[in-house]
Rosetta silent file (secondary structure, phi, psi, omega in degrees, C-alpha in Angstrom):
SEQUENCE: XXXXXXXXXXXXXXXXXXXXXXXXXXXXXXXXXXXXXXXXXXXXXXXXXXXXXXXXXXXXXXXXXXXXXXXXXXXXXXXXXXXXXXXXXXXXXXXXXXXXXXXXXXXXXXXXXXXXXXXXXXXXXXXXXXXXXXXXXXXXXXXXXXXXXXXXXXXXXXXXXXXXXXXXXXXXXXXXXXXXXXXXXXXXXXXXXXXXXXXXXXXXXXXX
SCORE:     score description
SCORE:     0.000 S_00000001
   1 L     0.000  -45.127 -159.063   -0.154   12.210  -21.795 S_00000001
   2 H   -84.527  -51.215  155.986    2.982   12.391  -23.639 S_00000001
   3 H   -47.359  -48.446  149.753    4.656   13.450  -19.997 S_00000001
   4 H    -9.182  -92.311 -150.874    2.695   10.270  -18.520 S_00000001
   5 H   -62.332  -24.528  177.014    4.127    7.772  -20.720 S_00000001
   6 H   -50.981  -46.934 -173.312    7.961    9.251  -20.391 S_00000001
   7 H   -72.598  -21.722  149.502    7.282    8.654  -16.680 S_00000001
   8 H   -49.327  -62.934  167.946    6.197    5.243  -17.240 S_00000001
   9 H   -55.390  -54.140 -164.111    9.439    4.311  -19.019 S_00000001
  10 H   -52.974  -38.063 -173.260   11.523    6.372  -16.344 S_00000001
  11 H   -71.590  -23.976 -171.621    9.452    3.775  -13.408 S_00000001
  12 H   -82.786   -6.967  176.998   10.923    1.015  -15.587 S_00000001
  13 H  -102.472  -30.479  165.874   14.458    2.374  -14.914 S_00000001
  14 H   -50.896  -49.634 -172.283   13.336    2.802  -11.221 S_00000001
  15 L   -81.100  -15.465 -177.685   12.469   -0.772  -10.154 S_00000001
  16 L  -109.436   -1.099 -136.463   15.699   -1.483  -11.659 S_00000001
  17 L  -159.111   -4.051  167.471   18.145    1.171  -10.476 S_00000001
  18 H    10.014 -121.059 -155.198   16.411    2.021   -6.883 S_00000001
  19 H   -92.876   11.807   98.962   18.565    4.758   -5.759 S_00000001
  20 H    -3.195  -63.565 -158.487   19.645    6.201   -8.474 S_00000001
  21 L   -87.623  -27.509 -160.282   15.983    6.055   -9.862 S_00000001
  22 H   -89.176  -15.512  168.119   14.667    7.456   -6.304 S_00000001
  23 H   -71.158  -32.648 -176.249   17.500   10.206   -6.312 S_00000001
  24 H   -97.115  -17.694  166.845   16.499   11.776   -9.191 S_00000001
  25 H   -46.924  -64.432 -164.929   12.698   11.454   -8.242 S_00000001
  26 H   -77.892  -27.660 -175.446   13.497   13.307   -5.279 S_00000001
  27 H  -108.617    3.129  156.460   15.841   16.092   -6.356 S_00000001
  28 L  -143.565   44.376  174.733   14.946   16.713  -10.084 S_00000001
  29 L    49.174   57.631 -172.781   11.211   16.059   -9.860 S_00000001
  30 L  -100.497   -8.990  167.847   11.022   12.981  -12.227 S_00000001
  31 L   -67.325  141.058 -158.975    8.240   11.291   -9.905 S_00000001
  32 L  -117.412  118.584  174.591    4.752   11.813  -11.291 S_00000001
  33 L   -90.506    3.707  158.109    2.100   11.479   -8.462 S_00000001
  34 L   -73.959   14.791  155.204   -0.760   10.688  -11.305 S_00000001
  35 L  -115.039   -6.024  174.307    1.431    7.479  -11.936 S_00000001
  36 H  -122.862   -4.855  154.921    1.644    6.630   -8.517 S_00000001
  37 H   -79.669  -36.489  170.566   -2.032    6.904   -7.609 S_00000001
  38 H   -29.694  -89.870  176.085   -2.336    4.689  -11.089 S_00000001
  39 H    -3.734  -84.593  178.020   -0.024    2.249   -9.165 S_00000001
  40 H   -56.812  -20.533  171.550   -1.956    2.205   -5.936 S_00000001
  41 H   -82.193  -21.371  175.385   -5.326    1.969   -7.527 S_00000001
  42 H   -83.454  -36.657 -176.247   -4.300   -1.160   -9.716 S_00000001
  43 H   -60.677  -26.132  175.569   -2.797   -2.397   -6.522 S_00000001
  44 H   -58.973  -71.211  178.932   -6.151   -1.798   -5.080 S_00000001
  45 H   -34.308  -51.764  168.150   -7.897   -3.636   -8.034 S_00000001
  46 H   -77.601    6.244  161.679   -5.808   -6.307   -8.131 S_00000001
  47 H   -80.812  -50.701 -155.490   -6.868   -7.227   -4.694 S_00000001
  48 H   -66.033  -37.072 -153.443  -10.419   -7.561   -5.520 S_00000001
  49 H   -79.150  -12.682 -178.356   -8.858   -9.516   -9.072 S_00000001
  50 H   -80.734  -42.153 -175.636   -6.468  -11.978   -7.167 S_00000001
  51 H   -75.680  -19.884 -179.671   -9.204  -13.077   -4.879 S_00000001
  52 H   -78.854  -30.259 -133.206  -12.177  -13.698   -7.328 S_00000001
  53 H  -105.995  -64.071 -146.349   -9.917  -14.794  -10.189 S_00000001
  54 L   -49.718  163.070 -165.708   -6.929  -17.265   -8.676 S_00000001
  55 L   -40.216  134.325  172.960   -7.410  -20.901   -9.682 S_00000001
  56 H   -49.032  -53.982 -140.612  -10.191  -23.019   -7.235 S_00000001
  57 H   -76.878  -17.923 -178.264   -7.592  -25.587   -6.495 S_00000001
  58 H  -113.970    8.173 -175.399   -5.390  -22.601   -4.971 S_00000001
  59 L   -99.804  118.415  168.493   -7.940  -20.082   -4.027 S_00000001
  60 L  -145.419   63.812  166.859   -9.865  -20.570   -0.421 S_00000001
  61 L  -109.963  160.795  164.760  -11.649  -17.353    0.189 S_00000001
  62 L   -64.477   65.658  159.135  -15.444  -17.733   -0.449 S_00000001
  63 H    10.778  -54.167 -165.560  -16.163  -16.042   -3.509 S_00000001
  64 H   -92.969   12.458  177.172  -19.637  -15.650   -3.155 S_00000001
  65 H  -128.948   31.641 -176.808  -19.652  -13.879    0.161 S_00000001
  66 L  -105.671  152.662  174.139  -16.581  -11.605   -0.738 S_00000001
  67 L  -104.931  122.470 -154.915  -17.281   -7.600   -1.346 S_00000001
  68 H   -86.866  -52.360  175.878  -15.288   -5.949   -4.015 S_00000001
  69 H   -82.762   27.843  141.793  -14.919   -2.310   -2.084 S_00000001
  70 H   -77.060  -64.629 -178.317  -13.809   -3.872    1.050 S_00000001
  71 H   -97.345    3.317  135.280  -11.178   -5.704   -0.480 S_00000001
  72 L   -59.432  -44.306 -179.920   -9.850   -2.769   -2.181 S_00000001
  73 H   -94.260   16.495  166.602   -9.620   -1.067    0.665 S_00000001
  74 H   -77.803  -10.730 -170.946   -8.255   -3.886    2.840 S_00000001
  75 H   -97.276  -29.997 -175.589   -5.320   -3.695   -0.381 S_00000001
  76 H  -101.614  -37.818  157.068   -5.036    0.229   -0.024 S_00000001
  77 H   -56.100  -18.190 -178.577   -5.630    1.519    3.690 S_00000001
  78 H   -95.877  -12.954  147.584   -2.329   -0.377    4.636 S_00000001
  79 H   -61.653  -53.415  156.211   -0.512    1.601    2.120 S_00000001
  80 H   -70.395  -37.079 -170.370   -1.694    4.906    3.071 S_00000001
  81 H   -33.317  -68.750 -167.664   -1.222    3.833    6.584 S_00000001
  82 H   -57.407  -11.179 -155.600    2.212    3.087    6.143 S_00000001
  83 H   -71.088  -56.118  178.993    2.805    6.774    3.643 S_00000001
  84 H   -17.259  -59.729  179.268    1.417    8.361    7.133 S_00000001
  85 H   -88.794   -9.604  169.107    3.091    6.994    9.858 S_00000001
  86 H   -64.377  -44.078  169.095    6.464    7.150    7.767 S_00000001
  87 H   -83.676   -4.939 -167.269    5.908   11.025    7.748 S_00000001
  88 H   -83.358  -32.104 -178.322    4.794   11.345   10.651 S_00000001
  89 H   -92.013  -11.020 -175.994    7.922    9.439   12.409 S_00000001
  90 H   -74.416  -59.230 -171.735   10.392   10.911    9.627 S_00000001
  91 L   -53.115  -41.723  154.429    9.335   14.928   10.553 S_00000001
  92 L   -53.786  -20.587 -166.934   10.479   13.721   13.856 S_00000001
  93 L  -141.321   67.180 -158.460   13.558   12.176   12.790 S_00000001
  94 L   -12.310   31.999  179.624   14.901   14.687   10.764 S_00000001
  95 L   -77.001  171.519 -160.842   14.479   13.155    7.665 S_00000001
  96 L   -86.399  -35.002 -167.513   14.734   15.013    4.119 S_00000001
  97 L   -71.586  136.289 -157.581   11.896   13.374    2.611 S_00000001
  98 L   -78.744 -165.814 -175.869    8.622   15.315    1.731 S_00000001
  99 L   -78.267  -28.884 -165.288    4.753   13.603    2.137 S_00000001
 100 H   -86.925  -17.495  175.699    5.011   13.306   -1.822 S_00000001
 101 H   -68.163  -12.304  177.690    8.353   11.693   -1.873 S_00000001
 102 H   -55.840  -80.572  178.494    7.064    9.244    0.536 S_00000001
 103 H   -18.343  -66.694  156.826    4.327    8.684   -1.357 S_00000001
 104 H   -41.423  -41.504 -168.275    6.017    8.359   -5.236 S_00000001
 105 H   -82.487  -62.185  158.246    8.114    5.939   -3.697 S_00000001
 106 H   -23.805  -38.313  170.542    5.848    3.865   -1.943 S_00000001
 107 H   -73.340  -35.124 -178.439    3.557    3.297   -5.100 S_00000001
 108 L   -89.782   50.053  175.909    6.317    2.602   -7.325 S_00000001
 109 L  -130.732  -18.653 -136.478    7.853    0.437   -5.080 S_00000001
 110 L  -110.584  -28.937 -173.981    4.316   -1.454   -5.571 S_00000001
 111 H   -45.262  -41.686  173.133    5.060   -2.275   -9.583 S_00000001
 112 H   -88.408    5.025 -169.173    6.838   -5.651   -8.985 S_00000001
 113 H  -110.591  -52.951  174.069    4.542   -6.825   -6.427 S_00000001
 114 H   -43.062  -78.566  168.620    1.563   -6.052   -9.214 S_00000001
 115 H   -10.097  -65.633 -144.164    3.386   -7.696  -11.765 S_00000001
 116 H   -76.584  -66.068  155.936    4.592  -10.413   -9.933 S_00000001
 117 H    19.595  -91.163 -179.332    0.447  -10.821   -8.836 S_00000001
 118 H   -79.130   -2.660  162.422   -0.845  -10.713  -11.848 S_00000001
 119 H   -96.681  -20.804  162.380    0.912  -13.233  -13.077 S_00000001
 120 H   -52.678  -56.441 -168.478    0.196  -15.640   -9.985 S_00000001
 121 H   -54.356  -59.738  177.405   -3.246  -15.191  -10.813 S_00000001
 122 H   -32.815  -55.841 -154.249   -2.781  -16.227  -14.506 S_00000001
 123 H   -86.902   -8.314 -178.870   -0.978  -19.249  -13.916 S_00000001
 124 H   -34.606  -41.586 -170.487   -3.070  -20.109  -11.172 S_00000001
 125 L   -70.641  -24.704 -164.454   -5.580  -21.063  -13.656 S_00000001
 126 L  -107.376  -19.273 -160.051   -3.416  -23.513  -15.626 S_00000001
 127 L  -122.611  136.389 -178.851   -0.952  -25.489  -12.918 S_00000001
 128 L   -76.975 -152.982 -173.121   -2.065  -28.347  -11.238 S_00000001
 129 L   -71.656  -80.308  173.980   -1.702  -28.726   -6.969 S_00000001
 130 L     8.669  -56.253 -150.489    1.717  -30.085   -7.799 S_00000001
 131 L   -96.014   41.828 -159.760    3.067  -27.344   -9.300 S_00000001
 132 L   -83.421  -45.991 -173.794    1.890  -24.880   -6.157 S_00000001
 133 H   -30.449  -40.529  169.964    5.807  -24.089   -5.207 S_00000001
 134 H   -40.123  -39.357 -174.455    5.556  -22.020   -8.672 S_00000001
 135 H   -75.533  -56.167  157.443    3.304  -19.633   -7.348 S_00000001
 136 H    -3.777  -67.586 -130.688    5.017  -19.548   -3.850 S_00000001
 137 H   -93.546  -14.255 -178.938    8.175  -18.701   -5.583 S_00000001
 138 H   -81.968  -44.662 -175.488    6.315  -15.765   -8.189 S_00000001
 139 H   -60.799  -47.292 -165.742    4.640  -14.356   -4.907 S_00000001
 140 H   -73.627  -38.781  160.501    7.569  -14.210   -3.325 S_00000001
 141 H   -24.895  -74.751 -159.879    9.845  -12.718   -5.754 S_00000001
 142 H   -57.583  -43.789  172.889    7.460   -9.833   -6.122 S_00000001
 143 H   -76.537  -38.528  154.173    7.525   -9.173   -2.242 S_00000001
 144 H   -53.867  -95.021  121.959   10.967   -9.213   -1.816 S_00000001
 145 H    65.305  -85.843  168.704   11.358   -6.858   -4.997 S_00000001
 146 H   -54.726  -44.841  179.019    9.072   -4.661   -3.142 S_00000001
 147 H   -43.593  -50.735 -164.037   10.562   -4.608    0.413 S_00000001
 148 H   -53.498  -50.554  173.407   14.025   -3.773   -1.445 S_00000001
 149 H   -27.525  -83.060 -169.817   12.436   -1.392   -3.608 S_00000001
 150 H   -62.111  -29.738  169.469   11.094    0.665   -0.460 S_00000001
 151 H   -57.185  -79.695  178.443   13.978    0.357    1.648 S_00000001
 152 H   -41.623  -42.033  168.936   16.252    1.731   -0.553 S_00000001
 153 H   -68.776  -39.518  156.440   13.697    4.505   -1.637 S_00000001
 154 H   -35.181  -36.445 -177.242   13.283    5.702    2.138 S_00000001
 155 H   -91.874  -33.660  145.233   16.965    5.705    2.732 S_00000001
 156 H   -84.389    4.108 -178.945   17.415    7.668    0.058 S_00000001
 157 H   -88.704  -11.707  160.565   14.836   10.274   -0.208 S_00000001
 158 L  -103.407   13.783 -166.944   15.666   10.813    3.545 S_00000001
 159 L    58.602    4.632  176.907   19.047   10.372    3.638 S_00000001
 160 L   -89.396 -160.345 -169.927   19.428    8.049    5.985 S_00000001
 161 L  -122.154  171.436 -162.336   21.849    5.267    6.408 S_00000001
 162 H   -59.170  -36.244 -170.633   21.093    1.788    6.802 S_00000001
 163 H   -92.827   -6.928  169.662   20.793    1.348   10.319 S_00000001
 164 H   -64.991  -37.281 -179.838   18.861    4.763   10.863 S_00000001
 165 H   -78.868  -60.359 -175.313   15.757    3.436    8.061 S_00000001
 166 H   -58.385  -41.160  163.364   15.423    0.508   10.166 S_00000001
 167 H   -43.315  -53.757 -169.036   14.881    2.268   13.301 S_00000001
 168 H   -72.711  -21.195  168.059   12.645    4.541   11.695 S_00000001
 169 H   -77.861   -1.407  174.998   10.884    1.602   10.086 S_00000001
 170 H   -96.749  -37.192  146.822   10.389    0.236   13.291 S_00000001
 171 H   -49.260  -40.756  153.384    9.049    3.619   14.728 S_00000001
 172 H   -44.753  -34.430  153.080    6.747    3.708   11.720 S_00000001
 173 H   -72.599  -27.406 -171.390    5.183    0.822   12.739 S_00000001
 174 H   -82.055  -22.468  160.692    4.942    1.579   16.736 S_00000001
 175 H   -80.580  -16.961  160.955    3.167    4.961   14.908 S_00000001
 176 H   -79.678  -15.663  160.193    0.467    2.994   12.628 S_00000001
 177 H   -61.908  -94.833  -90.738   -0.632    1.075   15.749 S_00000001
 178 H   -82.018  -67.181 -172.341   -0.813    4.248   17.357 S_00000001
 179 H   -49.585  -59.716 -166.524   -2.643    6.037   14.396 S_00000001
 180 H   -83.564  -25.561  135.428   -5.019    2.826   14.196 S_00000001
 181 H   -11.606  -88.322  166.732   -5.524    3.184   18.105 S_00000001
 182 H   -51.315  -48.303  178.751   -7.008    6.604   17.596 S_00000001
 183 H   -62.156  -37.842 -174.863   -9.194    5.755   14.705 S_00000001
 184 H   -74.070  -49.152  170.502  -10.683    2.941   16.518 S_00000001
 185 H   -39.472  -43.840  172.605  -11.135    5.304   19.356 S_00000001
 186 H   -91.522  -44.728  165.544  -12.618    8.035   17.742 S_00000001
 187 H   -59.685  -14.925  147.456  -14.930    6.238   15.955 S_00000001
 188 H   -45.469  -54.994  162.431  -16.094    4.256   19.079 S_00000001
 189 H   -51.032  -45.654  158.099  -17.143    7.540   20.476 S_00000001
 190 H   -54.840  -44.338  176.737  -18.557    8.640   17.237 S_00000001
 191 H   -51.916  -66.571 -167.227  -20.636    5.486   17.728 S_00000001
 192 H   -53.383  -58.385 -160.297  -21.629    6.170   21.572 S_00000001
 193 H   -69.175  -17.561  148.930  -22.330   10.062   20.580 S_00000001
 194 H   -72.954  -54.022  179.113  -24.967    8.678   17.697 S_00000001
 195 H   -59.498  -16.605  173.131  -26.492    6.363   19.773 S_00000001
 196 H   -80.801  -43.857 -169.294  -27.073    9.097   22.468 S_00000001
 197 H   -93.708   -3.305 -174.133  -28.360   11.785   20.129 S_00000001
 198 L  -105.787  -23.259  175.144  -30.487    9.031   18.302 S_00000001
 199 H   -77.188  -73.158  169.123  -31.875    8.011   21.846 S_00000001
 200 H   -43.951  -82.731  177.238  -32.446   11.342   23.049 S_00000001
 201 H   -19.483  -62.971  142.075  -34.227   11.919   19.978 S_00000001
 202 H   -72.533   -3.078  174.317  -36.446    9.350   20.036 S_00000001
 203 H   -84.632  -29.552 -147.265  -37.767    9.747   23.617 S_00000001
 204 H   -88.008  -40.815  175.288  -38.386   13.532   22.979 S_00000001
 205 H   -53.988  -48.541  169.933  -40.440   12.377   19.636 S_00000001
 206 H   -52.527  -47.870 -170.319  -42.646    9.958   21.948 S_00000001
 207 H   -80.587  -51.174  158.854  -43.362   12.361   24.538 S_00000001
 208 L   -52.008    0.000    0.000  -44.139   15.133   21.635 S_00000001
């Protein structure tokens, strides 16, 4: 616990201090990956809490027909996606960084985007139509925050140089299509090869 909370304060020196804070993550172990599944599970959470919660006059998903483990993991599968296809195109592209340095960075890179969130949600509640450009400008913060955040942790836990992480962030995307490709693929087939053995199955019960 007492390890925990140092690494709490240490993420607050992170978000502010990017590579710096991501140099010493990677090369004197100060990243904690029980603080960075924390991270990703409140980011997860706060998906389900921004869509039930923000204001009526700014919220227009249906509420009553939305599913709470769905839209965690519509908040969390694109986050693993991306830890994936980063190592997967990095190990190719000789970068230094490990699955958990990916990882560490990626969650904590996720802190100002929570923040930023959870406070959209709040005021959501309180500011008329008028006043929408506030939220706009809280949302936005918090995603810019994050892009910067990750960029800079990727170029340095892999060493690369500016124009290398964009390449690789652009192969990291042509590999999560790829990756979501495959998934779709193999689970079609999983599909076909139940319905065949469930078919089969039932004729042989009929005739038996």
């Amino acid at each position: 616990m007492v390890k925990l909370l140092s690494d709490m304060k240490y993420l607050g020196y992170v978000i502010f201090h990017p590579f710096d804070g991501f140099y010493e993550t990677k090369h004197r172990g100060k990243g904690n990956n029980t603080l960075a599944t924390i991270l990703l599970l409140l980011y997860g959470i706060l998906g389900i809490f921004s869509t039930q919660y923000t204001g009526f006059i700014f919220n227009f998903y249906p509420t009553f027909a939305l599913e709470s483990v769905s839209l965690f993991m519509a908040s969390v599968l694109p986050i693993i996606l991306f830890i994936v296809s980063n190592w997967s195109t990095t190990s190719l592209m000789n970068g230094n960084g490990r699955f958990r340095d990916i990882y560490v960075v990626t969650c904590y890179s996720l802190l100002p985007m929570i923040l930023f969130r959870l406070v959209t949600v709040l005021i959501s509640n309180i500011i008329i139509n008028e006043e929408a450009p506030i939220l706009l400008a809280f949302n936005y913060i918090g995603i810019i925050w994050f892009y910067f955040l990750i960029f800079s942790g990727l170029c340095t836990i892999h060493e690369y140089s500016v124009g290398k992480n964009i390449v690789t962030l652009l192969a990291t995307l042509v590999a999560a299509i790829i990756i979501i490709f495959l998934c779709v693929l193999y689970l079609t087939l999983l599909e076909k090869v139940t319905s065949f053995v469930s078919t089969i199955t039932t004729e042989i019960s009929k005739r038996w």
